[in-house]
C-alpha positions as CSV (number, residue, x, y, z in Angstrom):
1,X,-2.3,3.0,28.0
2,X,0.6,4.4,26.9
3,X,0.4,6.9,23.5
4,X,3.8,8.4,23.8
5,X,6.1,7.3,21.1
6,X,9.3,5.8,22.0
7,X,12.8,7.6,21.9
8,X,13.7,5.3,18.6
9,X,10.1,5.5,17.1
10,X,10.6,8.9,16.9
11,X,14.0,9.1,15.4
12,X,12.9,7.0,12.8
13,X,10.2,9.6,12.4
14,X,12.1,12.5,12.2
15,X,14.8,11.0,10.4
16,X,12.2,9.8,7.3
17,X,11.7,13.6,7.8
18,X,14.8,14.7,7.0
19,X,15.3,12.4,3.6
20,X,11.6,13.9,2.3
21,X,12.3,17.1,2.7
22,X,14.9,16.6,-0.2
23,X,11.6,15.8,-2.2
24,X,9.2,18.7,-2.6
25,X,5.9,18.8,-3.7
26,X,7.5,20.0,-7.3
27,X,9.5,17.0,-7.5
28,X,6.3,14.5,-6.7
29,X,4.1,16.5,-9.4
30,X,6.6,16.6,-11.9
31,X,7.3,12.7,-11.2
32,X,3.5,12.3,-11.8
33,X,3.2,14.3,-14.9
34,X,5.8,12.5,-16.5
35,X,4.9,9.4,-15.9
36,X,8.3,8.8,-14.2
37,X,9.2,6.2,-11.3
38,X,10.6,8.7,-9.2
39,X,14.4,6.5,-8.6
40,X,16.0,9.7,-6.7
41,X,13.7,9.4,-3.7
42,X,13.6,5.4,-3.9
43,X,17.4,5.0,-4.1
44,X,17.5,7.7,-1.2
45,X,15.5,6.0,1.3
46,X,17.2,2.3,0.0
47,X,20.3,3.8,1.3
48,X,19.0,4.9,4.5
49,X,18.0,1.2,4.8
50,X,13.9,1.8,5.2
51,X,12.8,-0.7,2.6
52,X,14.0,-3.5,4.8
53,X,12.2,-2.3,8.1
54,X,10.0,-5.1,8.6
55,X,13.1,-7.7,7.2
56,X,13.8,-9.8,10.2
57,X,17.9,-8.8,10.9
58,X,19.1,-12.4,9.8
59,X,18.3,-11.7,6.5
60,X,19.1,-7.9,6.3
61,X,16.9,-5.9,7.6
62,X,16.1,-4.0,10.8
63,X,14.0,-6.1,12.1
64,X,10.8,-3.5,13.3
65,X,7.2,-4.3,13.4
66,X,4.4,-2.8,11.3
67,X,3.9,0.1,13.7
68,X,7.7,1.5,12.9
69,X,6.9,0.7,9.5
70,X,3.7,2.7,9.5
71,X,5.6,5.9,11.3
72,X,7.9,5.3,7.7
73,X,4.8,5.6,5.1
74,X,2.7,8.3,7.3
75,X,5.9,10.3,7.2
76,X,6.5,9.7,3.5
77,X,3.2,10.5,2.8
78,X,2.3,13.6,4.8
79,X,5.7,15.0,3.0
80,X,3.9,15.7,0.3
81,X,4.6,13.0,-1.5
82,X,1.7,11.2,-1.0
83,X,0.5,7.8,-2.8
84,X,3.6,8.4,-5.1
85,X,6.0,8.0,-3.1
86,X,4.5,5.8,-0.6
87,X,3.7,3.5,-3.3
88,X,7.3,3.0,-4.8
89,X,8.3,1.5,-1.4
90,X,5.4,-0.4,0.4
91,X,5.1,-3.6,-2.2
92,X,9.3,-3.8,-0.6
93,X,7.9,-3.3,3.0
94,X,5.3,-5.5,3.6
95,X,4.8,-7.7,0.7
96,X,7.5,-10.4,1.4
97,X,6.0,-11.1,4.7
98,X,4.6,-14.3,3.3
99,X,8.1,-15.5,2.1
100,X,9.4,-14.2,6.0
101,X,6.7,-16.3,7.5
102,X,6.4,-19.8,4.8
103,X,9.4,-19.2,2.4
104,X,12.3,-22.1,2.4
105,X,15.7,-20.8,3.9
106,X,17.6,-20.9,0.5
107,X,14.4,-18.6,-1.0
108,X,14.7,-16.2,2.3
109,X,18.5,-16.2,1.9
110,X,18.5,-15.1,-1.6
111,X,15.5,-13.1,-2.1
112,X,15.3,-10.8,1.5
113,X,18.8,-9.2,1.4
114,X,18.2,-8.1,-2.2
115,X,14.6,-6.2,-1.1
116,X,16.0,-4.7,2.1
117,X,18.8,-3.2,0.2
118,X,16.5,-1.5,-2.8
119,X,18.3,-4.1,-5.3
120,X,15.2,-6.1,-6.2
121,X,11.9,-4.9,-7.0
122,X,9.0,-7.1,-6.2
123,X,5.3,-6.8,-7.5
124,X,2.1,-8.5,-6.1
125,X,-0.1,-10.1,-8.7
126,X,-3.6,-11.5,-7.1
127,X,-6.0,-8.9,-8.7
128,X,-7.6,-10.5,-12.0
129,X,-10.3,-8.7,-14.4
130,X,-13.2,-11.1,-13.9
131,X,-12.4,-11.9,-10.4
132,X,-11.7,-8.7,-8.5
133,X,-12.6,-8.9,-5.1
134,X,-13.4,-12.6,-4.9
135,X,-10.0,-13.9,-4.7
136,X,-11.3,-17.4,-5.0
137,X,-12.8,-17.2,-8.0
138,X,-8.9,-17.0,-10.1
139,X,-8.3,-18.1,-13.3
140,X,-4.6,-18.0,-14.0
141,X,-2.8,-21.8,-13.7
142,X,0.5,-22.9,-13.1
143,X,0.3,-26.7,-14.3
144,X,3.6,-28.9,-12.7
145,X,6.3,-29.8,-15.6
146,X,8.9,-31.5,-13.8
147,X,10.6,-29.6,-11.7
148,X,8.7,-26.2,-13.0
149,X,5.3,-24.8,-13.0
150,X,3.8,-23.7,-16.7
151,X,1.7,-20.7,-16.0
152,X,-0.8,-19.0,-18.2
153,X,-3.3,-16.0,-17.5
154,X,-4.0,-12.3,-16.7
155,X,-4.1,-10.2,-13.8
156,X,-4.5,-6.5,-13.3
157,X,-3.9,-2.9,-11.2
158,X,0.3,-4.8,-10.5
159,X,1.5,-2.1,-9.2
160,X,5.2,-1.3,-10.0
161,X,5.3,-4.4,-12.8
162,X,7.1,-2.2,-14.7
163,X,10.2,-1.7,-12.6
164,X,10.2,-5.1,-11.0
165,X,12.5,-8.3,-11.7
166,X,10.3,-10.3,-9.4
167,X,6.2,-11.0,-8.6
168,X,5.0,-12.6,-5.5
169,X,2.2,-14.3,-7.8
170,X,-1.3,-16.1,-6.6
171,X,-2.0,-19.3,-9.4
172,X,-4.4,-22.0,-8.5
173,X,-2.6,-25.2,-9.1
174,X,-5.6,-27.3,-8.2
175,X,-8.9,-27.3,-10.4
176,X,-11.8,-25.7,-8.5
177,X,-14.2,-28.2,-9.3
178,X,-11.6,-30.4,-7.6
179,X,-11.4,-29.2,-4.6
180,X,-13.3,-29.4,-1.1
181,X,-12.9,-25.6,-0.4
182,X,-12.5,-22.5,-2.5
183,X,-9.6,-21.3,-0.5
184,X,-7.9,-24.7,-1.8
185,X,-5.7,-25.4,-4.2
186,X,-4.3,-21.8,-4.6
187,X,-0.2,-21.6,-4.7
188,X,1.8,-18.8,-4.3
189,X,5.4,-18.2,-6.7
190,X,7.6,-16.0,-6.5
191,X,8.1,-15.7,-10.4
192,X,10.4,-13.7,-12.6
193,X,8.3,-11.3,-14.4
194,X,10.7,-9.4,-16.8
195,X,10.6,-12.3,-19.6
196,X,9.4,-13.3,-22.7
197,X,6.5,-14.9,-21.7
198,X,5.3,-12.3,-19.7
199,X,3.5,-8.9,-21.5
200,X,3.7,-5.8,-19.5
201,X,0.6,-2.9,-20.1
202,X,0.1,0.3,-18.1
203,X,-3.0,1.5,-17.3
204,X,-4.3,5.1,-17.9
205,X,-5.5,6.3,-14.8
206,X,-6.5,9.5,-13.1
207,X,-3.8,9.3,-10.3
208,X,-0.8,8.3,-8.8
209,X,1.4,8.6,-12.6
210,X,4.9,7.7,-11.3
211,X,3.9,4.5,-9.8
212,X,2.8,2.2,-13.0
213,X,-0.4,0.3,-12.4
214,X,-0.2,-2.4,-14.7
215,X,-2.1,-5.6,-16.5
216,X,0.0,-8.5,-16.9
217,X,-0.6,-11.7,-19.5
218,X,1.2,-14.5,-18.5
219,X,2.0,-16.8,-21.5
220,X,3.3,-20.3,-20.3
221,X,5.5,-18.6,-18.1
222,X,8.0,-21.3,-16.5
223,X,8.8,-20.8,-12.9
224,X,11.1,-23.1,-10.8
225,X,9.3,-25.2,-8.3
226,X,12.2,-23.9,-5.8
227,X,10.5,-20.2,-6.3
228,X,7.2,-21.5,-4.5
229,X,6.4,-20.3,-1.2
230,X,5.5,-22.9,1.5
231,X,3.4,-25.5,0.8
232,X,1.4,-26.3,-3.0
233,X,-2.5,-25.6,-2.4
234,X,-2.1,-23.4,0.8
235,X,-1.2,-19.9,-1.1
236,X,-4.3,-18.6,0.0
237,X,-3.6,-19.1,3.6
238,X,-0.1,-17.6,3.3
239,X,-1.5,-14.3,1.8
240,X,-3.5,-13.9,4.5
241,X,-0.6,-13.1,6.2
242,X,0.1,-10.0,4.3
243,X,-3.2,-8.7,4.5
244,X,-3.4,-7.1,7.7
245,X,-0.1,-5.2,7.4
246,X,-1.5,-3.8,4.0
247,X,-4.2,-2.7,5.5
248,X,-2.6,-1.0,8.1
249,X,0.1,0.6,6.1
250,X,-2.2,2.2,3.4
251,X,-4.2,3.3,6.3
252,X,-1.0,5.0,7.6
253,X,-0.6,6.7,4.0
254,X,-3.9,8.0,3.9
255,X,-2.9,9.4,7.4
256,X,0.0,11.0,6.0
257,X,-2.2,12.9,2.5
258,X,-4.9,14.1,4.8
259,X,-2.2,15.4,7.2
260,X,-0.4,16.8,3.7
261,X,-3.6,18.3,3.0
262,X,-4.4,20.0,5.8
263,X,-1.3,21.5,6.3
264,X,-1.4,22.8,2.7
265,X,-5.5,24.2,3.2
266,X,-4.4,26.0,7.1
267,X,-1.4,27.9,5.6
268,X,-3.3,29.1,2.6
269,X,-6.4,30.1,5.3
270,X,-3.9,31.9,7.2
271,X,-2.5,33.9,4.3
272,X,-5.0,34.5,1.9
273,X,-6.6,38.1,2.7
274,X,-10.4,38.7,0.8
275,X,-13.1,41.5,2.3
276,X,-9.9,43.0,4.2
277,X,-9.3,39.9,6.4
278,X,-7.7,36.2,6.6
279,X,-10.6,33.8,4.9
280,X,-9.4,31.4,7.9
281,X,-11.4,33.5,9.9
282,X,-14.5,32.4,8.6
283,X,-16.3,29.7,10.4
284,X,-17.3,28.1,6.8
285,X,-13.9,27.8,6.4
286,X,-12.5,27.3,9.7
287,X,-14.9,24.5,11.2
288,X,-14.8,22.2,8.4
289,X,-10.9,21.9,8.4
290,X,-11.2,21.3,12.5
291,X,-13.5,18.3,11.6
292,X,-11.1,17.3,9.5
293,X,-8.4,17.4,11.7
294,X,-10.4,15.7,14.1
295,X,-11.4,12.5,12.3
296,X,-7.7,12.4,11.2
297,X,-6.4,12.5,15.1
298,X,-9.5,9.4,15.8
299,X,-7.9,7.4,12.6
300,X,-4.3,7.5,14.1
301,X,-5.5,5.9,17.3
302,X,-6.8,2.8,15.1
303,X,-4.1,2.7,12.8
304,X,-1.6,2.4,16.7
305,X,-4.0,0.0,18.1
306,X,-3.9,-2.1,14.9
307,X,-0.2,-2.1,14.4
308,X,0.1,-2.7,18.3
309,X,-1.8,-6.1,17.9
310,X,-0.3,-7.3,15.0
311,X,3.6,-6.8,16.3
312,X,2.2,-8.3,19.5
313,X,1.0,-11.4,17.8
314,X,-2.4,-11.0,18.4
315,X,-5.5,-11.6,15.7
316,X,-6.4,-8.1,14.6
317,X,-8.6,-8.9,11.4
318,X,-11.1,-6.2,12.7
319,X,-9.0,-3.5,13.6
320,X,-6.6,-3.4,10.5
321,X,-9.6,-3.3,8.3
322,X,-11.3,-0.6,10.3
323,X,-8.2,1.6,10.7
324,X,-8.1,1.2,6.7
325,X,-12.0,2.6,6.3
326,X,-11.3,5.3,9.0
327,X,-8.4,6.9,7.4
328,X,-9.3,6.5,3.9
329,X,-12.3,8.4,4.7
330,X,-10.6,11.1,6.7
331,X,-7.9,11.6,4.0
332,X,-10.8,11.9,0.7
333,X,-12.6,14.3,3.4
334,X,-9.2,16.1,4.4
335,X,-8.5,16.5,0.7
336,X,-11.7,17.7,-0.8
337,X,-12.0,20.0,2.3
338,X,-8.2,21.4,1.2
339,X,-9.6,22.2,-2.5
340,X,-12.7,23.7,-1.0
341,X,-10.5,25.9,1.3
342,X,-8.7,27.3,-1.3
343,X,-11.5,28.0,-4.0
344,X,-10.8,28.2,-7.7
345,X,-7.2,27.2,-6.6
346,X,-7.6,24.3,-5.6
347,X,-8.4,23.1,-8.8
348,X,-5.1,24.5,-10.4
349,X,-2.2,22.3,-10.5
350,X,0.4,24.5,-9.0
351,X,-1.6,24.1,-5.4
352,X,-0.9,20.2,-5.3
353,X,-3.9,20.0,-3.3
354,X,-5.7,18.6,-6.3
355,X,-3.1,15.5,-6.6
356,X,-3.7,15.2,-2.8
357,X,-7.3,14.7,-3.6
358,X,-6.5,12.4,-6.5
359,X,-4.4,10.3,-4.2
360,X,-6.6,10.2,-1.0
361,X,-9.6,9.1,-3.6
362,X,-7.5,5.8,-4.1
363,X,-7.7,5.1,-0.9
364,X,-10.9,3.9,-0.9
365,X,-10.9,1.4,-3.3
366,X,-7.8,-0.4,-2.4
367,X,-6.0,-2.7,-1.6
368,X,-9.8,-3.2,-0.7
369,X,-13.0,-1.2,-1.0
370,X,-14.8,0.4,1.9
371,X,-18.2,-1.4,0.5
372,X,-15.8,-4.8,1.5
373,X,-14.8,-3.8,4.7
374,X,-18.2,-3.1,6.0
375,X,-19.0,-6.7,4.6
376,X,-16.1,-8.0,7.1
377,X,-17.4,-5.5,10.1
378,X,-20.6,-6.7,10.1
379,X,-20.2,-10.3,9.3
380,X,-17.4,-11.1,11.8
381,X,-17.7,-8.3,13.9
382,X,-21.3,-7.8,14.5
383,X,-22.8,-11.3,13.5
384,X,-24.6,-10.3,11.0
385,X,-25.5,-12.7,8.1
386,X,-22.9,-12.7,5.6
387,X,-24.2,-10.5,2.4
388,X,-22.4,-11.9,-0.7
């Protein structure tokens, strides 16, 4: 096995480098008190051409797999930036890898260009309040009018709604008392979202300010039967696509925080003198950030060995979801380990080790909960009966 990065891996690494360290850890805190999409950093790495990583070359992009595209978010992350700024560019990175994989050539030739090069802002809507987890179970409709779907509902947590022209949107076209199989009768539109018909709410949250979390009410929305991806009825199947590479990028965030937070909690160990010596020193202090360390180093290897099955074609269900529980829990233990390193301090803002902590928490409740990927680990992985 080979673990050494190759000579343009790590360009792209130390490059995405270069562009954060225009963006320090004032910027990203004042970005997230204000509530404030942070457009500086955003337009930056538009320009450098990084939203369009994943964006097969015949339609813009550069054409990498997932694992380049993780080396982009770890790095963006571990900057100091965090779910902030990781967040303003992953929806561009991996979530029109449906429309690569089942979109029509005029949909691919229009839409793709415009992501790779920052111009158009996509949002994912799937998430709904009484259906959560249980994708299935969706109650917004897009009823056919012609050549136009009507659709009507409600979803929630759209991240970036705000500040996008565009939603990759899950509907169920098909009744579910009329269908064979739950996973039936789902569609997937690629729908304008900055209309009329469509209301816009932030929600109040603890974390991650400058990127809007949103729910969206959908008011007989009309959406152009051209703006469906693939087939009617087989949306479900076509997200599926996506999901892996989610997994493995916000895995590859939550790298990139714990990696943030560590750095942040060894330098202040290092520096900060009490009973006439270094606290980093102390064993209670030291030890606990070498665990850390530690479980963040055995994440990584997951995170490559997912990315490295998925560019290679291969099924890697398993491993994307596991790389996703790994580091989230690293990064939440990283983090709280980096307030508890620096004391009192760590609870003040000025240490950004409590937005670290804030961010890294986030982690483990999406794009899916750690309680879900167990579910998936032991059912398909160990055999055991299925819980819910």
């Amino acid at each position: 096995m080979d673990f050494e990065l190759t000579g343009e891996q790590q360009l792209i690494r130390d490059t995405v480098k270069k562009v954060c360290a225009e963006f320090p850890d004032e910027y990203w805190a004042k970005c997230d008190s204000e509530h404030r999409f942070p457009w500086d950093f955003y337009n930056a790495m538009a320009a450098g051409g990084w939203l369009g990583i994943a964006i097969p070359e015949a339609y813009g992009g550069s054409g990498q797999g997932i694992t380049e595209a993780s080396l982009v978010l770890e790095e963006v992350a571990s900057s100091g930036a965090a779910m902030n700024g990781a967040s303003s560019l992953h929806l561009s990175i991996f979530g029109m890898h449906p429309v690569v994989r089942h979109g029509s050539e005029e949909m691919k030739q229009t839409y793709l260009p415009q992501v790779a090069t920052g111009e158009l802002h996509v949002a994912f809507g799937v998430t709904e309040p009484d259906a959560g987890t249980d994708t299935t179970s969706i109650t917004t409709t897009a009823r056919r009018e012609g050549d136009h779907y009507i659709v009507r509902g409600r979803k929630v947590w759209m991240t970036k709604a705000l500040d996008s022209q565009r939603v990759l949107l899950l509907v169920r076209t098909t009744p579910i008392e009329k269908i064979a199989k739950r996973t039936d009768g789902l569609t997937l539109l690629l729908a304008e979202l900055q209309r009329p018909e469509v209301t816009i709410s932030p929600i109040d949250k603890v974390g991650r300010n400058a990127v809007a979390s949103c729910e969206v009410v959908y008011d007989d929305l009309p959406v152009l039967v051209t703006d469906r991806v693939g087939e009617e009825g087989k949306g479900f199947r076509y997200l599926l696509d996506g999901l892996n590479a989610e997994r493995i990028l916000v895995a590859a965030e939550a790298l990139g925080i714990g990696r943030a937070a560590i750095n942040r909690a060894v330098n202040y160990a290092n520096e900060r003198v009490v009973f006439n010596r270094p606290i980093g020193q102390n064993q209670g202090i030291a030890f606990p950030l070498g665990e850390a360390h530690m479980r963040l180093e055995a994440a990584e290897m997951m995170i490559r060995k997912a990315s490295w099955m998925l560019d290679d074609g291969q099924p890697c269900g398993a491993e994307a979801n596991m790389a996703k529980w790994l580091a989230a829990d690293a990064a939440c233990q990283a983090a709280d380990q980096a307030v508890q390193t620096h004391g009192g301090y760590g609870y003040a803002k000025e240490y950004h080790v409590e937005r670290y902590w804030r961010e890294a928490r986030m982690t483990r409740l999406a794009p899916i909960s750690q309680e879900m990927v167990l579910n998936y680990v032991t059912e398909h992985v160990l055999g055991l009966p299925r819980s819910y």
